[in-house]
N, C-alpha and C positions, 0 to 999 in steps of 0.2 A: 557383687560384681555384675549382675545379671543386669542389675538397674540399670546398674552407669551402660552398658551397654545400648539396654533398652531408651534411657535417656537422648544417647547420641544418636541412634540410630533415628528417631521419633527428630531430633534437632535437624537432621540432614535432609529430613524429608520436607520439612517445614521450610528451611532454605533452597533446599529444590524447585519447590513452588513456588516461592517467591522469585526467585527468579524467572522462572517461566512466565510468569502470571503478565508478564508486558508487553507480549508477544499479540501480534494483531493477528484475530483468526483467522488467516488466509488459506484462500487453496490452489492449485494447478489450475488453469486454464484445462479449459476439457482438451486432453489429444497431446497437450504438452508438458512439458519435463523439465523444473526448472533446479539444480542443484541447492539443497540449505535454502531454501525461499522463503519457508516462514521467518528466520532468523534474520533473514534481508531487509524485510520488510515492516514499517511502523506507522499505521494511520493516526492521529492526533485528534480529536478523542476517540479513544475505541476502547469498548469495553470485552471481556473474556470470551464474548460467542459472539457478539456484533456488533459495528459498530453504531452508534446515534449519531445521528448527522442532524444536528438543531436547525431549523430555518434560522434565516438570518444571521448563521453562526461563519466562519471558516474552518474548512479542514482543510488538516496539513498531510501530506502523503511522501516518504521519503521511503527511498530503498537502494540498496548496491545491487549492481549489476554487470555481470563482464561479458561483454558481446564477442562471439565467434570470429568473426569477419572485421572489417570495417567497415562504417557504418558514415556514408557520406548525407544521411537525411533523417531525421528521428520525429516521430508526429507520434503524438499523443491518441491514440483510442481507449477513449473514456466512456464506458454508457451504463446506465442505467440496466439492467433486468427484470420488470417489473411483469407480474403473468407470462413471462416466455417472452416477454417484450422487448429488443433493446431499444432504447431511449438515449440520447446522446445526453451530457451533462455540459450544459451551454455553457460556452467562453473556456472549455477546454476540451474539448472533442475535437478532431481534425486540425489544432493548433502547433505548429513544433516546438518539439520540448526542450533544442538544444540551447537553449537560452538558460535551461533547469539544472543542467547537469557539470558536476564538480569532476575533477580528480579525488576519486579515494584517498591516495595515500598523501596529498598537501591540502586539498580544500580549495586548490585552484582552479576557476573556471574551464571547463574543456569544451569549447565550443564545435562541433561537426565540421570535421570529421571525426569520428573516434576511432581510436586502436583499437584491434582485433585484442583479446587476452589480456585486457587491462581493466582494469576495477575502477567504476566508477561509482558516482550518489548523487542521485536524482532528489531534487526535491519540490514539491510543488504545491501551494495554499489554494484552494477554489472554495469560491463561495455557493451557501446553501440556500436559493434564492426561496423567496417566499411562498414563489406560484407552485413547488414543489410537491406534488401530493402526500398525503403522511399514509406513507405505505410499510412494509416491510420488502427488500430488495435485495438484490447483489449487484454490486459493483463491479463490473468489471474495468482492469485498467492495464492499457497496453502500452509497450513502448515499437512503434511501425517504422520500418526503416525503408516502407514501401511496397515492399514485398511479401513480409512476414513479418508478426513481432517478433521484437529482438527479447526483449521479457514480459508473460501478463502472467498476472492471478487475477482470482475474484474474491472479495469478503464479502460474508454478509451481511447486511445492515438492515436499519430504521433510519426514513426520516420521521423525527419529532417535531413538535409545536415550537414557534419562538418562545425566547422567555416572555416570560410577563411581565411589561414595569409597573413600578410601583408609582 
């Protein structure tokens, strides 16, 4: 009896992390407080501690997020980290993201203005341009309503080499 215990218990754990394991390694923005935000959050590709961001490649970046207030203006702050540095990530740094952002609960376009207390999902592709140095970084990534972000974290990353053709 001990086994089978021993078994399941060992089985539940193993599911456990499995599920976890898709979770992109995000954190707080330093000073801010974002409820459930790593669960929110999913960079494409990203591996368990940080993500690789290939030259030449796209990454995808989608998250829910429910703004306080209403939110009549939404700009992307997007930059780099690199030695204490931020770095803007061109062709989406200081660009508006309302173009990006769904309705949670249909999938339908929610263009700016947003409702205060409603759940939306952001989603947005930027490319990893070449001239990029292969450094190891954090990303930070915000959503600015002008004033303040309405939601950021920051993940770790790498960028990496293009591939190689053959």
């Amino acid at each position: 009896m001990n086994k089978l215990y021993l078994t399941i218990a060992i089985l539940l754990a193993v599911a456990i992390l499995a599920v976890r394991s898709d979770e992109t390694p995000s954190e707080q923005c330093p000073g801010r407080e974002f409820d459930n935000l790593r669960e929110r959050i999913q960079v494409l590709p990203c591996g368990k501690s940080r993500c690789k961001l290939r030259k030449g490649t796209n990454t995808t970046v989608i998250f829910k997020f429910k703004p306080k207030q209403v939110v009549h203006k939404l700009t992307n702050d997007v930059y780099a980290i690199i030695a204490g540095l931020p770095l803007p990530f061109v062709g989406v740094a200081g660009v508006s993201a309302c173009t990006q952002v769904k309705h949670a609960d249909t999938g339908e376009a929610a263009p700016c203005p947003l409702e205060a207390n409603k759940e939306y999902v952001y989603t947005n592709s930027f490319h990893i341009e070449s001239f990029y140095p292969q450094v190891p970084l954090r990303v930070h990534w915000g959503l600015n309503d002008g004033k303040e972000d309405v939601v950021c974290f920051e993940v770790p990353a790498v960028i990496t080499a293009a591939s190689k053709k053959n």
